[in-house]
PDB file of N, CA, C, O and CB in Angstrom:
ATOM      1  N   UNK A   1       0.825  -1.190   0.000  1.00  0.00           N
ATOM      2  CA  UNK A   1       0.000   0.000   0.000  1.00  0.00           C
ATOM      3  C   UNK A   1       0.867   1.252   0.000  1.00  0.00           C
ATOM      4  O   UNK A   1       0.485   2.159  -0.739  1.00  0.00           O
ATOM      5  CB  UNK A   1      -0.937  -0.001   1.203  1.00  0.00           C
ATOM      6  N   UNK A   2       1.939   1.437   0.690  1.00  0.00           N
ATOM      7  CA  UNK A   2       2.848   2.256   0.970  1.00  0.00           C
ATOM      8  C   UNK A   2       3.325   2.743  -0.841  1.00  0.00           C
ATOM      9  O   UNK A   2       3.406   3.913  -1.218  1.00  0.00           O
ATOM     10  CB  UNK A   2       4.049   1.421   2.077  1.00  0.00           C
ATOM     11  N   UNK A   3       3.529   1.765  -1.545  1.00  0.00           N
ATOM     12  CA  UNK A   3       4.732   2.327  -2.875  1.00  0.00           C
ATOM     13  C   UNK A   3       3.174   2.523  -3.772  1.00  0.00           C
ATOM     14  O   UNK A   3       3.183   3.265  -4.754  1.00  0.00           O
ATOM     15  CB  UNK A   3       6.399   0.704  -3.793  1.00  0.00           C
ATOM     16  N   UNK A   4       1.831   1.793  -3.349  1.00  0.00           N
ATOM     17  CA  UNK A   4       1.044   3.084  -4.294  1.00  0.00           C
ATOM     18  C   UNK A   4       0.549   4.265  -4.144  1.00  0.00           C
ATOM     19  O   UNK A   4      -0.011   4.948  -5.000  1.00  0.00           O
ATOM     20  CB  UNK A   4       0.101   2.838  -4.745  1.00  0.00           C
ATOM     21  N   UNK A   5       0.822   4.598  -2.679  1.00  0.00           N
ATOM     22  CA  UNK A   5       0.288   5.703  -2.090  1.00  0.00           C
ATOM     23  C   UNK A   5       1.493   6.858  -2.470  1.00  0.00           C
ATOM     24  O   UNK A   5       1.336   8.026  -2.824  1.00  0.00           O
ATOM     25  CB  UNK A   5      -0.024   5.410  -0.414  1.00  0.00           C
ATOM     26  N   UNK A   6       2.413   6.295  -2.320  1.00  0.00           N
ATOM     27  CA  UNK A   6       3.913   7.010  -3.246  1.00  0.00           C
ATOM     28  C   UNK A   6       3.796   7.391  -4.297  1.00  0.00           C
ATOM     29  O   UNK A   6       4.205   8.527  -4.539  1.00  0.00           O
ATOM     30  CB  UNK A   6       5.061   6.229  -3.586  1.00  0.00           C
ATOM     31  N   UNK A   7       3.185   6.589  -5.358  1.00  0.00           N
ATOM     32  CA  UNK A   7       3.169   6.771  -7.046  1.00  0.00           C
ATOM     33  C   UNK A   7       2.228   7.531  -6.780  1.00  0.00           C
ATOM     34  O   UNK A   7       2.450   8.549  -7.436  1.00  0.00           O
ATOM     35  CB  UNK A   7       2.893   5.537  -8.241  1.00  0.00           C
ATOM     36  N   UNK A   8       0.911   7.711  -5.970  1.00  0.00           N
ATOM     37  CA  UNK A   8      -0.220   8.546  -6.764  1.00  0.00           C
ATOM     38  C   UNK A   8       0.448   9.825  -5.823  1.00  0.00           C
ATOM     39  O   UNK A   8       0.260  10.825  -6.515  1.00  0.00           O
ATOM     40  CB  UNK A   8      -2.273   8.018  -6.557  1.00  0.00           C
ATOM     41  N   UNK A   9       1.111  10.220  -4.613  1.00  0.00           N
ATOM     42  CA  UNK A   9       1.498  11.731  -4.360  1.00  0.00           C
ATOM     43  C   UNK A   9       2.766  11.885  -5.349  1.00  0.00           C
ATOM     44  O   UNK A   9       3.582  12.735  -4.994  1.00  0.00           O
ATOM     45  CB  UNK A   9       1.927  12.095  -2.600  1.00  0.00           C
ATOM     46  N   UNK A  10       2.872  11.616  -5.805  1.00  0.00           N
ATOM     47  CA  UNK A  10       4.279  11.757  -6.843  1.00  0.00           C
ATOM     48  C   UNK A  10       3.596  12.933  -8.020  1.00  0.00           C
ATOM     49  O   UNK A  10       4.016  13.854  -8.720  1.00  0.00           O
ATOM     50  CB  UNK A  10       4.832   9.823  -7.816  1.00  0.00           C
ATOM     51  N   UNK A  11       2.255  12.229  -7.722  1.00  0.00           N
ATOM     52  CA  UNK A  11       1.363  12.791  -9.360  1.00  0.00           C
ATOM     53  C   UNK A  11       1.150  14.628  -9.240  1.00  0.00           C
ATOM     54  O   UNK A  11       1.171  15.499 -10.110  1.00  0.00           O
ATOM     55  CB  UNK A  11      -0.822  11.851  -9.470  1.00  0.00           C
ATOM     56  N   UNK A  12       0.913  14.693  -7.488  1.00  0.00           N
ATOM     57  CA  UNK A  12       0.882  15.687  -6.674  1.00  0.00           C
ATOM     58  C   UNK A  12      -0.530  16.381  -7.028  1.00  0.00           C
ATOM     59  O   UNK A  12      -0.647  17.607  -7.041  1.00  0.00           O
ATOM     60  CB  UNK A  12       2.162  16.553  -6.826  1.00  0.00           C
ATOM     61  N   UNK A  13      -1.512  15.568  -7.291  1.00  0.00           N
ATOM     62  CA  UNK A  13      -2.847  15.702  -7.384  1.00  0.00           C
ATOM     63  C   UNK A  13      -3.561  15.209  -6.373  1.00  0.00           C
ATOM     64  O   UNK A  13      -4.144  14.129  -6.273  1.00  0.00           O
ATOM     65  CB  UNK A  13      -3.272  15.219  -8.423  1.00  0.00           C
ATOM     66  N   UNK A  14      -3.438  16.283  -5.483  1.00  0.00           N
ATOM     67  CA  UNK A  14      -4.645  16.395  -4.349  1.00  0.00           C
ATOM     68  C   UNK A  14      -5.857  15.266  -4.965  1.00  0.00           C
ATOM     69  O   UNK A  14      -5.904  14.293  -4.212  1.00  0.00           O
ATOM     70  CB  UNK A  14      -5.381  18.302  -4.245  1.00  0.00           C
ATOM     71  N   UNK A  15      -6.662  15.171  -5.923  1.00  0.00           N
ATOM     72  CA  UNK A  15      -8.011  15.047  -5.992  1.00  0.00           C
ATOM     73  C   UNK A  15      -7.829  13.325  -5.762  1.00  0.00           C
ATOM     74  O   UNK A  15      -8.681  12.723  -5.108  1.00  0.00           O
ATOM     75  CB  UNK A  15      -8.790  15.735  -7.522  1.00  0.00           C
ATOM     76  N   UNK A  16      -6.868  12.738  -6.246  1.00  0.00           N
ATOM     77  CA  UNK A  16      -6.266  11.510  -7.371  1.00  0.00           C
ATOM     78  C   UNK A  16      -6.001  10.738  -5.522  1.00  0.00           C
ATOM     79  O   UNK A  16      -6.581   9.763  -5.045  1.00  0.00           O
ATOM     80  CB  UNK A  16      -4.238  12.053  -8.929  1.00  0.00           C
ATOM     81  N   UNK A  17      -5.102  11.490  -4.968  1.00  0.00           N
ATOM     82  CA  UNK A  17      -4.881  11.263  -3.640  1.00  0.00           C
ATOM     83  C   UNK A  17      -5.836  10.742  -3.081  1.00  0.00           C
ATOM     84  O   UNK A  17      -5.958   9.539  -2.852  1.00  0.00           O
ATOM     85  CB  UNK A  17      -4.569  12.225  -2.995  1.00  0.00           C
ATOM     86  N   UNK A  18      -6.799  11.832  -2.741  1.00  0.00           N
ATOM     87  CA  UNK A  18      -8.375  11.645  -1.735  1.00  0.00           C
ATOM     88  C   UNK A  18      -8.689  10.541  -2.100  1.00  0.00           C
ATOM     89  O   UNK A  18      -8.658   9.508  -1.432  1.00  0.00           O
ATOM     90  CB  UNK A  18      -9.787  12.653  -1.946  1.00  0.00           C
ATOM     91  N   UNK A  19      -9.051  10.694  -3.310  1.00  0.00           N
ATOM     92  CA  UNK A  19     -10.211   9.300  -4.321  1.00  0.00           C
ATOM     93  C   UNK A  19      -9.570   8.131  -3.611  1.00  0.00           C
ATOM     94  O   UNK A  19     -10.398   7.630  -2.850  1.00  0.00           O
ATOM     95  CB  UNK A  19      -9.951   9.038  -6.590  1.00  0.00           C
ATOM     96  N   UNK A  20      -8.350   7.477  -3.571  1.00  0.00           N
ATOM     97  CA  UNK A  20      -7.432   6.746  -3.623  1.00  0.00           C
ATOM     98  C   UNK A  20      -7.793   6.187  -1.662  1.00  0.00           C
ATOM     99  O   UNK A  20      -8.162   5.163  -1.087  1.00  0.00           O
ATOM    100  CB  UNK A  20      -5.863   7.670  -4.261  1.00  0.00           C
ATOM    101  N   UNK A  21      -7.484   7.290  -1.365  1.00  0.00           N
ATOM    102  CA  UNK A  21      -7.643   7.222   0.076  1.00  0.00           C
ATOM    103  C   UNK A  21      -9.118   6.982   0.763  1.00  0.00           C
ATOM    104  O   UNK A  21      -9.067   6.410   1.851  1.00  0.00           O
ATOM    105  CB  UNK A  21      -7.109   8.488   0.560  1.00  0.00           C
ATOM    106  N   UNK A  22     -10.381   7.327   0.299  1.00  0.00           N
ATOM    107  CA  UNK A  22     -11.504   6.592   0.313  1.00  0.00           C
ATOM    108  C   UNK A  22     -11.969   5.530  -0.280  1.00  0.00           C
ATOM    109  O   UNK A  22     -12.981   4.953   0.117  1.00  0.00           O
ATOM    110  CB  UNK A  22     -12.153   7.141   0.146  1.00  0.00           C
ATOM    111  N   UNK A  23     -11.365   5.203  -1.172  1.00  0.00           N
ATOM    112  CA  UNK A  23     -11.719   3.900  -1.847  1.00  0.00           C
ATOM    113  C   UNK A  23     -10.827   2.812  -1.231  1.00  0.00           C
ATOM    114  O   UNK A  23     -10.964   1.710  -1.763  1.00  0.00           O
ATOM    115  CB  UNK A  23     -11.507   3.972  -3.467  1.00  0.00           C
ATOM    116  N   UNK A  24     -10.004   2.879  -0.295  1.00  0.00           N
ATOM    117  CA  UNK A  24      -8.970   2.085   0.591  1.00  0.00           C
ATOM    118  C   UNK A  24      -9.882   2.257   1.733  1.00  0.00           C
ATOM    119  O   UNK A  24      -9.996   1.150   2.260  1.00  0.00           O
ATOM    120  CB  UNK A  24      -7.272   2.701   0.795  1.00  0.00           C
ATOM    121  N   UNK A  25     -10.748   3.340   2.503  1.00  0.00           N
ATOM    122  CA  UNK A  25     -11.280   3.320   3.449  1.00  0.00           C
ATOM    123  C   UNK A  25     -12.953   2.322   3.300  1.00  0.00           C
ATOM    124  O   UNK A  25     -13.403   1.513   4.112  1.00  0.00           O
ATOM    125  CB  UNK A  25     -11.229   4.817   3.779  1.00  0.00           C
ATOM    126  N   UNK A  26     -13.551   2.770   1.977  1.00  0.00           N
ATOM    127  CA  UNK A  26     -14.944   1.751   2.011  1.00  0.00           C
ATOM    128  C   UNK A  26     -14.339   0.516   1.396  1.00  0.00           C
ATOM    129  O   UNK A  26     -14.984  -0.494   1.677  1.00  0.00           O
ATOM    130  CB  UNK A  26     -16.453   2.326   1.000  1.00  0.00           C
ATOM    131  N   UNK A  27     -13.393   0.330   0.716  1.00  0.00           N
ATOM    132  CA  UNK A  27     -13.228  -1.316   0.329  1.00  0.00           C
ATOM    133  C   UNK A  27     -12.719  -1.786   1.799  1.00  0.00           C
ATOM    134  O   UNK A  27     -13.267  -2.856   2.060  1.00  0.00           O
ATOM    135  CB  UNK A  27     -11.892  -1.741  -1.129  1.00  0.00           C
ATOM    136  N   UNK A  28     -11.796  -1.328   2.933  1.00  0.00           N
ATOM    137  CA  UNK A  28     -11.848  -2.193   4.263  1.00  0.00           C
ATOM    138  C   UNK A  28     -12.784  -2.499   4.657  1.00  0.00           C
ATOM    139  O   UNK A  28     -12.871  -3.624   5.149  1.00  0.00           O
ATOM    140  CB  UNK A  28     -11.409  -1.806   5.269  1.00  0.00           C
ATOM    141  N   UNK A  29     -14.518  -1.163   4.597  1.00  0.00           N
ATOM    142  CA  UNK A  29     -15.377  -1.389   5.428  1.00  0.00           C
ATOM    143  C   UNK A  29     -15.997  -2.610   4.920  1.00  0.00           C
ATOM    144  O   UNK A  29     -16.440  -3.433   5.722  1.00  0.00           O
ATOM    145  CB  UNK A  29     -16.188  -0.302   5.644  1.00  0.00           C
ATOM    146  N   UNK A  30     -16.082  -2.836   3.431  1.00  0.00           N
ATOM    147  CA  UNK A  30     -16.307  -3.678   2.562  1.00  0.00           C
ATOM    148  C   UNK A  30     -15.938  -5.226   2.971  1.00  0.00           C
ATOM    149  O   UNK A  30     -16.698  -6.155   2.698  1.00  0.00           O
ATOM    150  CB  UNK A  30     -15.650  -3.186   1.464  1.00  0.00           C
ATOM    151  N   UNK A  31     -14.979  -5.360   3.495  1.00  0.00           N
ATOM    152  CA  UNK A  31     -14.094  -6.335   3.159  1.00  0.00           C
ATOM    153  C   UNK A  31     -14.645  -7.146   5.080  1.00  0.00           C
ATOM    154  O   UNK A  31     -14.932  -8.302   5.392  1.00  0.00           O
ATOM    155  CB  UNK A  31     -12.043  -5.569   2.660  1.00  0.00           C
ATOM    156  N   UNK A  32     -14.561  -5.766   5.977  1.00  0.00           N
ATOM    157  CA  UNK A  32     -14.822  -5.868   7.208  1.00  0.00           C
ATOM    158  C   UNK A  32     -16.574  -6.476   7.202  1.00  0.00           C
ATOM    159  O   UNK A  32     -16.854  -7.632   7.518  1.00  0.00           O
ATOM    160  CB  UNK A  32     -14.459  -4.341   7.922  1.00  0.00           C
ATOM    161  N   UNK A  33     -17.282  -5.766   6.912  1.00  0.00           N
ATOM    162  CA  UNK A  33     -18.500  -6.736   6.016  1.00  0.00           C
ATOM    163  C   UNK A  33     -18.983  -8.057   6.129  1.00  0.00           C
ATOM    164  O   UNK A  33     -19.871  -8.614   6.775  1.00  0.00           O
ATOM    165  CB  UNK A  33     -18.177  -6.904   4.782  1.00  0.00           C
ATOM    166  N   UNK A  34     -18.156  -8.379   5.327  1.00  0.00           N
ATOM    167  CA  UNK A  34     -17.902  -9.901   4.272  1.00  0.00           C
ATOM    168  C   UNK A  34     -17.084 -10.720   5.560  1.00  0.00           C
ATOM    169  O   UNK A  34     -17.258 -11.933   5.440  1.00  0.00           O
ATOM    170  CB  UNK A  34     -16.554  -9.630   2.372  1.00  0.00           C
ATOM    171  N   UNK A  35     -16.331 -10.404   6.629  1.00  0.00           N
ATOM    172  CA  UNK A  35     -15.327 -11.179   7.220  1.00  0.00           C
ATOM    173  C   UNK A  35     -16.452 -11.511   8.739  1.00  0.00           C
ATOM    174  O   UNK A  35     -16.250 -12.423   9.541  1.00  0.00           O
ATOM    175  CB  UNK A  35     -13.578 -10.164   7.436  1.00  0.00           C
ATOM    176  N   UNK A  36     -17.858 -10.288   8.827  1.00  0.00           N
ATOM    177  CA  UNK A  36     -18.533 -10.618   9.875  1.00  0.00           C
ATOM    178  C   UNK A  36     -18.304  -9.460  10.915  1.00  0.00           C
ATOM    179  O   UNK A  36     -18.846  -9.450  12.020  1.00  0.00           O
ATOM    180  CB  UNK A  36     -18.133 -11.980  10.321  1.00  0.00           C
ATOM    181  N   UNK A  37     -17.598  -8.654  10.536  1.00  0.00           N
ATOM    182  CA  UNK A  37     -17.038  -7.133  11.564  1.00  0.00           C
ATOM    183  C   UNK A  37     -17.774  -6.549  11.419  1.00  0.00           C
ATOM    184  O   UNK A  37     -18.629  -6.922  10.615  1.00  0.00           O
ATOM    185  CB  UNK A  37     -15.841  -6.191  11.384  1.00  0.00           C
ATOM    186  N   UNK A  38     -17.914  -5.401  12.016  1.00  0.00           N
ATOM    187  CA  UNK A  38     -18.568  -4.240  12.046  1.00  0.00           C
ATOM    188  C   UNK A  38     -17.431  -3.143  11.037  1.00  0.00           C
ATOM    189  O   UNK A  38     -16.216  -2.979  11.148  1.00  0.00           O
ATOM    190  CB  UNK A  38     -18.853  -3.810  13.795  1.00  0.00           C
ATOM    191  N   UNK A  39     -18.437  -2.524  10.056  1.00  0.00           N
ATOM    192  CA  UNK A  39     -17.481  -1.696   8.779  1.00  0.00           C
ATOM    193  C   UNK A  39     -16.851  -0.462   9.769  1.00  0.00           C
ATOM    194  O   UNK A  39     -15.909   0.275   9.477  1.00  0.00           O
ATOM    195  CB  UNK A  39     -18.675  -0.872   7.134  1.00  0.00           C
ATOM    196  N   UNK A  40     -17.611  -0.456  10.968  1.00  0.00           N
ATOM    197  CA  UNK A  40     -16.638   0.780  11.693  1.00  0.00           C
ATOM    198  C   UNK A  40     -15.394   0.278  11.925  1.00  0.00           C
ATOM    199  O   UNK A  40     -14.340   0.700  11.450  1.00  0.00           O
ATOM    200  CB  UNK A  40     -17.137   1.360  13.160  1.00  0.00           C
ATOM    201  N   UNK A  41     -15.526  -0.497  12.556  1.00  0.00           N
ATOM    202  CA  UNK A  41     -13.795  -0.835  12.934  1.00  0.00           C
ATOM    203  C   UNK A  41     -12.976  -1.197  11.160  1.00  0.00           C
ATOM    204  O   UNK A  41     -11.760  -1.242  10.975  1.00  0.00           O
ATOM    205  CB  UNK A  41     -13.684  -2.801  14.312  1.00  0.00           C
ATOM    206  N   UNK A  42     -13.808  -1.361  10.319  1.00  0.00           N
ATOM    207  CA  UNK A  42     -12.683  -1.541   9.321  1.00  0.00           C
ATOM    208  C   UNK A  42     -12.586  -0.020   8.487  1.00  0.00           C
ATOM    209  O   UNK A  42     -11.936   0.021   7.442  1.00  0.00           O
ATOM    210  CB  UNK A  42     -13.068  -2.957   8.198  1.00  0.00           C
ATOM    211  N   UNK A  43     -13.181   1.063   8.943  1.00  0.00           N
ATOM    212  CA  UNK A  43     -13.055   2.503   8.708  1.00  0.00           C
ATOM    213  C   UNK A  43     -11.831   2.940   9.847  1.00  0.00           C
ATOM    214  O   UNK A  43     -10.927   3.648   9.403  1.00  0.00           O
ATOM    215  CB  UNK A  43     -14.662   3.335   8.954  1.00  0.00           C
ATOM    216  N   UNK A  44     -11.785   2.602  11.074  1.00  0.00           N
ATOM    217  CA  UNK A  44     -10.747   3.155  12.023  1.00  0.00           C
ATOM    218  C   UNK A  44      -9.757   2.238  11.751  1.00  0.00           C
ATOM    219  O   UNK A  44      -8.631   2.728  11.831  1.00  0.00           O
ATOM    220  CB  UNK A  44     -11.113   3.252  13.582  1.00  0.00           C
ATOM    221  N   UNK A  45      -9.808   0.814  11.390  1.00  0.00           N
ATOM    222  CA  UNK A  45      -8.636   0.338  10.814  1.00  0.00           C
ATOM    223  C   UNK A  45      -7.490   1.226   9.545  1.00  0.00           C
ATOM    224  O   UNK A  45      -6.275   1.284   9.358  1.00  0.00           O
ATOM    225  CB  UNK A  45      -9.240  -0.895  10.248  1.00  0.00           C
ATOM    226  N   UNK A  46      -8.444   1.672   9.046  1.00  0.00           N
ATOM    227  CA  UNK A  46      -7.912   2.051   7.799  1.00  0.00           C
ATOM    228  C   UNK A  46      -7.343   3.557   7.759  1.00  0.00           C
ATOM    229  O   UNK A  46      -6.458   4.032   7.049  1.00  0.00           O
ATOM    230  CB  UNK A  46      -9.003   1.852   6.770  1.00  0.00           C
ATOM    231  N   UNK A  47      -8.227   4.218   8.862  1.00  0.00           N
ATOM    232  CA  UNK A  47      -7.538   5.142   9.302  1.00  0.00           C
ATOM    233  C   UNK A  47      -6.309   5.262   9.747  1.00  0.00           C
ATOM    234  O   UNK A  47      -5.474   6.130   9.491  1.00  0.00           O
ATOM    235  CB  UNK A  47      -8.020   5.467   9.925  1.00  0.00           C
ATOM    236  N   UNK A  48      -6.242   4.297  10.461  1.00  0.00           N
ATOM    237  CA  UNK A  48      -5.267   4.268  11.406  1.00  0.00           C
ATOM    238  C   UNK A  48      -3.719   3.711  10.325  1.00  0.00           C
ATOM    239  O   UNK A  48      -2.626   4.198  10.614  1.00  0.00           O
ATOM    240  CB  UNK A  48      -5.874   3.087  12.817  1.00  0.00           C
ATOM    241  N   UNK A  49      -3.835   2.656   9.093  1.00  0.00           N
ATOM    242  CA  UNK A  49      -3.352   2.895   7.906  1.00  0.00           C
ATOM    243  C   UNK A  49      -2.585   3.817   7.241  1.00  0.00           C
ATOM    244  O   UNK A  49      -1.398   3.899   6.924  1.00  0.00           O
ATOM    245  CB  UNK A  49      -4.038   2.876   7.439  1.00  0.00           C
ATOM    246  N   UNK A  50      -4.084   4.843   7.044  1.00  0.00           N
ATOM    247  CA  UNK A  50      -3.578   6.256   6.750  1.00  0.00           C
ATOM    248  C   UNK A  50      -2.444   7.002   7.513  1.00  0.00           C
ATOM    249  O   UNK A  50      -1.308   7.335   7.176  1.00  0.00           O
ATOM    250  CB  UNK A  50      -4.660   7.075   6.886  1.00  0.00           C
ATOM    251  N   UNK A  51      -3.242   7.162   8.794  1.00  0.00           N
ATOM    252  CA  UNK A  51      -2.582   7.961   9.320  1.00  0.00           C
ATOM    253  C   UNK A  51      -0.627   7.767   9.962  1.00  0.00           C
ATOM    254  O   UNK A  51       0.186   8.628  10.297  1.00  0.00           O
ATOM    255  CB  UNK A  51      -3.623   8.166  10.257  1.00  0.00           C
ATOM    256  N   UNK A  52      -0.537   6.432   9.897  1.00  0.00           N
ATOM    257  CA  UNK A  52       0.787   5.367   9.737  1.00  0.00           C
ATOM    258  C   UNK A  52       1.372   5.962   8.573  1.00  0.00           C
ATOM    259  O   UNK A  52       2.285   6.715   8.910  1.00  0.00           O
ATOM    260  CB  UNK A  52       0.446   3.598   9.454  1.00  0.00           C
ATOM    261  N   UNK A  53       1.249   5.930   7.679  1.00  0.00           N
ATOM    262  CA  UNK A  53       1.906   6.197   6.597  1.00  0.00           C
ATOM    263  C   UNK A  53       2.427   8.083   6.287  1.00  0.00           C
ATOM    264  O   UNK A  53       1.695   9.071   6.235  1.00  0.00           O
ATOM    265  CB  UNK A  53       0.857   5.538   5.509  1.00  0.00           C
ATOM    266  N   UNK A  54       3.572   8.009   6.172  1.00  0.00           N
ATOM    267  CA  UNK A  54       4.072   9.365   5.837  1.00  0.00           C
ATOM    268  C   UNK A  54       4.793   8.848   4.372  1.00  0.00           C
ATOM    269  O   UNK A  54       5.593   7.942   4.135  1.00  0.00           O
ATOM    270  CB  UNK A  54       5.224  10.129   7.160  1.00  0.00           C
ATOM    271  N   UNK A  55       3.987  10.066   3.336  1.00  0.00           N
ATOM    272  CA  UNK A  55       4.437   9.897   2.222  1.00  0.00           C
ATOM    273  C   UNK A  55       5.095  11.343   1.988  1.00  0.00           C
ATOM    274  O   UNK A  55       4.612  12.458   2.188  1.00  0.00           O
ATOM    275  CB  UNK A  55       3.376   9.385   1.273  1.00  0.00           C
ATOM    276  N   UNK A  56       6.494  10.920   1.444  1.00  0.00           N
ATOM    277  CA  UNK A  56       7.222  12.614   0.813  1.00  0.00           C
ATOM    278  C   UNK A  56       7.486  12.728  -0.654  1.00  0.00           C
ATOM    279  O   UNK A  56       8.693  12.697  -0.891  1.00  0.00           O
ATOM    280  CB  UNK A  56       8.898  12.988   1.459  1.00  0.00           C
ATOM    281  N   UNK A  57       7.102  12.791  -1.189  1.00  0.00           N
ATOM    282  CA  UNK A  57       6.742  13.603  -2.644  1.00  0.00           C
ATOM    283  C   UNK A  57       8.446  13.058  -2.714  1.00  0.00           C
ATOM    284  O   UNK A  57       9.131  13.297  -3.708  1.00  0.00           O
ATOM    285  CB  UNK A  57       6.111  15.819  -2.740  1.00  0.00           C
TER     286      UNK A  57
END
């Protein structure tokens, strides 16, 4: 997840970023779903993802 979250800030398109970064947040809730979880915890999972990751241009 780390070297695509790299390639798309590389692009340095804010919009491309976001998209990228919610569609990683509802496919966990998605996925959390399907496994029998509650999609919250696979939204704060994924947060917590996010917020792990420091990407530098």
């Amino acid at each position: 997840m780390r070297t695509i979250l790299r390639v798309i800030a590389q692009t340095r398109l804010r919009e491309i970023f976001t998209a990228t970064a919610l569609l990683l947040v509802v496919g966990i809730a998605l996925l959390m779903t399907q496994v029998g979880l509650s999609p919250a915890l696979g939204t704060f999972l994924a947060g917590v993802v996010l917020a792990n990751k420091r990407i530098s241009p």
